[in-house]
C-alpha positions in Angstrom: -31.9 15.7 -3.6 -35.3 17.3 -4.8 -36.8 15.0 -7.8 -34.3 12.4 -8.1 -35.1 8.9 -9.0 -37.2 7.5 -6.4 -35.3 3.8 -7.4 -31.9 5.4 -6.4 -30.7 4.5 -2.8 -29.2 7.3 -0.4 -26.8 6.9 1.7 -24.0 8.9 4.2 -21.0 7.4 2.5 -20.3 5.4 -0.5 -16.9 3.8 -0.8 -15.8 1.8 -3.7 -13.4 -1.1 -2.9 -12.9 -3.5 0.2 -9.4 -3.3 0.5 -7.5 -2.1 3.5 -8.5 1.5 2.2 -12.2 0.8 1.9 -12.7 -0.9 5.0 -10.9 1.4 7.0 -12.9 4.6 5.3 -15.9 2.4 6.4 -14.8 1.6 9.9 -13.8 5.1 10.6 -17.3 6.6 9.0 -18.7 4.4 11.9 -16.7 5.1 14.3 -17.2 8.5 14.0 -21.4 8.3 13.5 -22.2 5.1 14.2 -24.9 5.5 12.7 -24.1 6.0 9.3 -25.3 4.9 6.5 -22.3 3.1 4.6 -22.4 1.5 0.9 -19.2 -0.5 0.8 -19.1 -2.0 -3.0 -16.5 -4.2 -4.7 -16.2 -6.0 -7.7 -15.2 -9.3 -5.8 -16.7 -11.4 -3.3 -15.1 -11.1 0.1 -11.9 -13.6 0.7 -10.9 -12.9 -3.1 -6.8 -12.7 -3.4 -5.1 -9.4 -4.0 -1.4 -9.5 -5.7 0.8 -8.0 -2.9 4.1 -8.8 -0.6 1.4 -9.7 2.0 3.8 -7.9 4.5 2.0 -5.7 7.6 3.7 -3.3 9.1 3.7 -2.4 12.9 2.2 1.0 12.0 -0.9 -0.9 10.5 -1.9 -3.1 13.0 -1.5 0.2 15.8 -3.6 2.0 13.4 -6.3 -0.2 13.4 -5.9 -1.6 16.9 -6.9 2.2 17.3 -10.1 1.2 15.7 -11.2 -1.8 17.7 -10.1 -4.1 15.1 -7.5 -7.2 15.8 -6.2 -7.4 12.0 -3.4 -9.9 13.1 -2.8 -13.1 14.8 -0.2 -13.6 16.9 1.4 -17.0 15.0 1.6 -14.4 12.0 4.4 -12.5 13.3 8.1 -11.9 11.9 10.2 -9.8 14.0 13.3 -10.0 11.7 14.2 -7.9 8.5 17.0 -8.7 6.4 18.4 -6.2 4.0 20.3 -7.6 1.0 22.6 -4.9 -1.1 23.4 -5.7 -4.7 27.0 -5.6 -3.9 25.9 -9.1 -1.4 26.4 -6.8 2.0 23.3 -8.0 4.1 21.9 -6.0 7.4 19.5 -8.0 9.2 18.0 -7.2 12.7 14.6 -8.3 15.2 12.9 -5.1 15.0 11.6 -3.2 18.1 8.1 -3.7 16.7 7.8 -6.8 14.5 5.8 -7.2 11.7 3.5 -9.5 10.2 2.7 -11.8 7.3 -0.6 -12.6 6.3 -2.4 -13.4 2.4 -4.4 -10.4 1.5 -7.2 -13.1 1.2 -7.8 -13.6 4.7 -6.4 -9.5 5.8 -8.5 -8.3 3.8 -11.7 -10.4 4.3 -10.9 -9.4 8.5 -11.4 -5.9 7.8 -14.1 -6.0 5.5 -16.0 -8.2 8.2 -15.1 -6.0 10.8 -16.5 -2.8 8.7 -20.0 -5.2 8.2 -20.3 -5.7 11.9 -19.8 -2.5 12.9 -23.0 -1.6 10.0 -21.4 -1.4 6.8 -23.4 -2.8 4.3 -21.6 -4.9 1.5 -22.8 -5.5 -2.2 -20.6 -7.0 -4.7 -21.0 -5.2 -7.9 -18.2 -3.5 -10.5 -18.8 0.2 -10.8 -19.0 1.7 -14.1 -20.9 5.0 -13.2 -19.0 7.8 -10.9 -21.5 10.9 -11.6 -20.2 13.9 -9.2 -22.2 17.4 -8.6 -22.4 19.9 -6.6 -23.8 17.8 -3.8 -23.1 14.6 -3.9 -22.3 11.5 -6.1 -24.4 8.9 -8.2 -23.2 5.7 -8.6 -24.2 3.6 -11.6 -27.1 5.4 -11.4 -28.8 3.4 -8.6 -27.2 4.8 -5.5 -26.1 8.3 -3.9 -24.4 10.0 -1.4 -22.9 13.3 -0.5 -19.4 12.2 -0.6 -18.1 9.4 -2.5 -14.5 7.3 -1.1 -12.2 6.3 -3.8 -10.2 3.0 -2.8 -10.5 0.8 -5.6 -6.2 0.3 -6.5 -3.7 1.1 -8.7 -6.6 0.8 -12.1 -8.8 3.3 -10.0 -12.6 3.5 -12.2 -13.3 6.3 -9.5 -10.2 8.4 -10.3 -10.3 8.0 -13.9 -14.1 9.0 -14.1 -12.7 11.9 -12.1 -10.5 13.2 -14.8 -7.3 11.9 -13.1 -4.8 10.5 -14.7 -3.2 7.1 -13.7 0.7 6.6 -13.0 3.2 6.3 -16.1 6.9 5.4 -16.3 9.5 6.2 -13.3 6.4 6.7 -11.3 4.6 3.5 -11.8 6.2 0.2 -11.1 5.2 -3.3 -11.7 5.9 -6.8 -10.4 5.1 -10.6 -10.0 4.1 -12.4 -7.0 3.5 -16.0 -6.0 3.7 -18.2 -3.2 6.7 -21.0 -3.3 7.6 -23.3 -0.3 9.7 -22.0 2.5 12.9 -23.5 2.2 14.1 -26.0 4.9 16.1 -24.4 7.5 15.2 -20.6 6.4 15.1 -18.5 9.1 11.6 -16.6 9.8 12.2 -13.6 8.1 11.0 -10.8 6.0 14.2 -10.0 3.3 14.4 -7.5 0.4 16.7 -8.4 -2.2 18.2 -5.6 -4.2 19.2 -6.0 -7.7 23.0 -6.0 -9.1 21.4 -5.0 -12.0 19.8 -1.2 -11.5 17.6 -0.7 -14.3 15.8 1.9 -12.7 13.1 2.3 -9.4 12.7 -0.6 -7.0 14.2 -3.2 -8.9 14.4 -5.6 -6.0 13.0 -9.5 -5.2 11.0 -9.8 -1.9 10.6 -13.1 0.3 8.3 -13.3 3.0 7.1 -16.4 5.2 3.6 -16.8 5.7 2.5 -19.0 8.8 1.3 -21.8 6.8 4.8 -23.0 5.4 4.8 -21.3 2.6 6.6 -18.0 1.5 5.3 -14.7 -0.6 8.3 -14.3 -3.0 8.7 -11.4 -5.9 9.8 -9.0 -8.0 9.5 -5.7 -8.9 11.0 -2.9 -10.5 9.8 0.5 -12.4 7.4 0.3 -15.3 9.9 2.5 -17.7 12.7 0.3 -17.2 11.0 -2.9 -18.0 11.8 -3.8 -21.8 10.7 -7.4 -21.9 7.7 -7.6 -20.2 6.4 -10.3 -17.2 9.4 -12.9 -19.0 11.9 -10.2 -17.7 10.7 -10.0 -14.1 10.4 -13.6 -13.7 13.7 -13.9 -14.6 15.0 -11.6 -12.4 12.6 -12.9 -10.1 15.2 -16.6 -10.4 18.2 -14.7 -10.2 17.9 -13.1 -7.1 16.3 -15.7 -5.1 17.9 -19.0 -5.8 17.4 -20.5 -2.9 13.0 -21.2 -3.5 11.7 -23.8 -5.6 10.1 -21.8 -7.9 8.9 -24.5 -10.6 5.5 -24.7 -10.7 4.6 -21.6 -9.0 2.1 -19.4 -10.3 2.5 -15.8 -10.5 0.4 -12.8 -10.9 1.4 -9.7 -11.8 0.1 -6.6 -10.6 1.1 -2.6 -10.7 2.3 0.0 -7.6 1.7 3.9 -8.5 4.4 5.1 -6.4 3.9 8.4 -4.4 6.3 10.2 -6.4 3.7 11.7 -8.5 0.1 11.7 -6.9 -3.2 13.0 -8.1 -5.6 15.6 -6.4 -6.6 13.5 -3.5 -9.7 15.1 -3.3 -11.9 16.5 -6.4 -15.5 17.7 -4.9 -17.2 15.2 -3.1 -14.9 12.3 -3.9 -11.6 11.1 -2.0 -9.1 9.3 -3.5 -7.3 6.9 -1.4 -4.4 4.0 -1.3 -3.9 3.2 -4.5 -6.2 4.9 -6.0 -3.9 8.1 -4.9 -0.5 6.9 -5.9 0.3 6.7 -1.7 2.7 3.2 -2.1 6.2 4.1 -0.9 8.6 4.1 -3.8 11.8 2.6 -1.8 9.8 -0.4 -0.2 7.0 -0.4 -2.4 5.3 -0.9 0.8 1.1 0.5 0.3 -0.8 -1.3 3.1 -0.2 1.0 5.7 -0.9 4.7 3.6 -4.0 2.7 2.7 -5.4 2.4 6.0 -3.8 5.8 7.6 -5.5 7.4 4.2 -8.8 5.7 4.6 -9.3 6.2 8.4 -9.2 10.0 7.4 -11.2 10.1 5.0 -14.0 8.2 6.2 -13.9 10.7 9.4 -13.8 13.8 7.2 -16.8 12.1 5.2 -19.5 12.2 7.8 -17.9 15.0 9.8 -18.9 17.5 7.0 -19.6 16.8 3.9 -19.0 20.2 2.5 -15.9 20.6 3.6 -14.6 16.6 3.6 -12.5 17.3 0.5 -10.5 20.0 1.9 -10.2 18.7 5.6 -9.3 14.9 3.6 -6.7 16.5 1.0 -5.2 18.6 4.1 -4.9 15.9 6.9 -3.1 13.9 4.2 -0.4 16.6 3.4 0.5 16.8 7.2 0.3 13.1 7.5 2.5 12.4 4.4 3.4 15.8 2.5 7.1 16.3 3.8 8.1 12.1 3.3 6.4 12.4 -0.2 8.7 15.8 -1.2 11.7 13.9 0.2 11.0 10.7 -1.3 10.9 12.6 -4.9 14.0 13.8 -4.4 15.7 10.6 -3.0 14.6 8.2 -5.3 16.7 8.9 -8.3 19.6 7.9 -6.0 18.0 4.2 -5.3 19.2 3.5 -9.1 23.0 3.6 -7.7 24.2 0.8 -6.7 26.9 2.3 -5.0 24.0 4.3 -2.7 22.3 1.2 -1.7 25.4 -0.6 -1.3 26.2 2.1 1.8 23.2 2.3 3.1 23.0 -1.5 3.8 26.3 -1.0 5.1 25.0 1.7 7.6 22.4 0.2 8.6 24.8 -3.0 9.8 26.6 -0.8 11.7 24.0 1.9 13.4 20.6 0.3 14.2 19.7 4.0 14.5 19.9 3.9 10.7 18.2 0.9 10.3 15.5 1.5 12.5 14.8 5.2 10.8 14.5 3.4 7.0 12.1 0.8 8.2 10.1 4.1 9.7 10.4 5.9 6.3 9.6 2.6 4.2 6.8 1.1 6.1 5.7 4.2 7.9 4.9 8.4 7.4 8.4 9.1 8.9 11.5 11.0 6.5 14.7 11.0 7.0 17.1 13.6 9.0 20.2 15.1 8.5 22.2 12.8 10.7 20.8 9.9 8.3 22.0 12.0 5.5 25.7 12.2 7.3 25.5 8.9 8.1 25.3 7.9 4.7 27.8 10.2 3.1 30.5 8.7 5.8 29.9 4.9 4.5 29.9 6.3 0.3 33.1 7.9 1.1 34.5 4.7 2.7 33.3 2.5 0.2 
């Protein structure tokens, strides 16, 4: 850029946060030139904690195997998923591709490391200067590239400094995690706990073992149904899973824009991704895996062409994820009936078809099809 600050550094890429998002934008970038020049900046030291179920799907780990990166260890594996109704009706299966549990501590710390190796250059610092133009983007007014990568979660500094709004009501919800003992005699796996009590959204308490004898365990449910704050999701939070020791735990709290209502997810020369673009799965609340899918693309459209990154980004993302987000806005009103869930647990324990295609829709890019839709309508009418 002709007469700009000779103390301001240039680089091919910028991306804000070192979450799954940012380090996949990263790895990607370098994959695709490796030769790149890629700022990768957070607000936290590597290994910091990030409040989250903790649970990897299958669809991650393939996504970034197709990287070069082993994300997972093979002691952190859970090939069971139970599925608990709020009429008590549980589904449970081994899934034809397990899972995985692992802290966000050491997952994300993997990736970022892996993005470093591969010439990614790490600086802890909070951003609180997003300047766009016509040809790049200056950040805090010390460094500048000619597209900036948005993956810094659900309080985004990138997207607001964009003039994009944040999440609000049925389309934002919040919820508590901690980490309580696994009970004795527990079998090893991952369970989602719906609600009796459907005050709107997710509304549904989570347990899932880690590989160190302890178990992620909490609650969420939608921000414009919650009436008494982080005392009402705890309490919930007891309710539905009786069976942990939960004194003495301590929980964060943390919020999940829900794909439901997403921003532009590209404005110029900055790409808004995970988080940052509402991309978490409003029946599992599941974000992980549209973080990386949403991250490998945009790092690639990045140092492809600049010029055009926005456009290929915002595109690539509609085929990837357009026709599960326009369904999912349509089914999720129905996930406040309890009657709905009810029968869909009761499918699911009867057609592994059915269970298999909701852990594809909740943990993956898949949507559902019209047999799930008759399958579901036979199990409400013999309720």
């Amino acid at each position: 850029m002709a007469g700009k600050d000779q103390d301001v550094s240039d680089w091919d890429v910028i991306v804000v946060g070192a979450g799954p998002a940012g380090s996949a934008a990263a790895l990607a970038a370098l994959e695709s030139k490796p030769d790149a020049r890629v700022l990768l900046l957070d607000r936290a030291p590597l290994g910091r904690d990030k409040v989250c179920g903790d649970g990897i799907a299958p669809h991650t780990v393939a996504a970034l195997d197709a990287l070069g990166v082993r994300s997972v260890e093979p002691h952190e594996v859970v090939e069971t998923v139970k599925l608990s109704a709020p009429g008590g009706a549980s589904s449970s299966a081994v899934t034809s591709d397990p899972g995985y549990v692992v802290p966000r501590a050491t997952f994300d710390e993997r990736l970022a490391r892996a993005a470093i190796e591969r010439g990614a250059v790490f600086v802890e610092r909070r951003v609180t200067s997003v300047v766009p133009d016509d040809s790049g983007v200056t950040v805090d007014g010390q460094d500048r590239a000619p597209v900036l990568i948005a993956a810094d979660g659900a309080n985004s500094v990138v997207r607001r400094a964009i003039g994009q709004g944040h999440n609000a009501k049925r389309a934002l919800a919040v919820a508590v995690r901690g980490y309580a003992p696994t009970p004795k005699g527990r079998p090893r796996e991952l369970e989602i706990r719906w609600d009796a009590r459907r005050a709107g959204g997710l509304c549904y308490a989570w347990s899932f073992p880690t590989a160190n004898g302890t178990s992620n365990v909490g609650y969420g449910m939608s921000a414009a149904a919650l009436t008494n704050g982080r005392a009402e999701l705890e309490e919930r939070m007891r309710l539905l899973l009786p069976d942990h020791d939960l004194d003495g735990v301590e929980l964060s709290g943390h919020n999940l824009p829900l794909s439901v209502a997403t921003p532009q997810f590209a404005v110029g020369r900055v790409l808004l991704t995970g988080d940052a673009a509402s991309l978490i799965n409003p029946l599992t609340g599941e974000g992980i895996y549209s973080a990386v899918a949403s991250g490998i693309m945009a790092g690639r459209a990045a140092v492809t062409d600049a010029a055009s990154a926005g456009e290929r980004y915002s595109r690539e993302l509609r085929e990837k994820f357009g026709r599960q987000h326009r369904q999912l806005r349509l089914v999720y009103p129905l996930v406040d009936s309890k009657a709905v869930l009810d029968a869909v647990i009761r499918a699911c324990s009867t057609n592994r078809g059915t269970f298999d295609r909701l852990l594809d829709v909740g943990l993956g890019e898949s949507s559902f099809r019209m047999r799930d839709v008759g399958t579901l309508l036979r199990h409400l009418v013999r309720r």
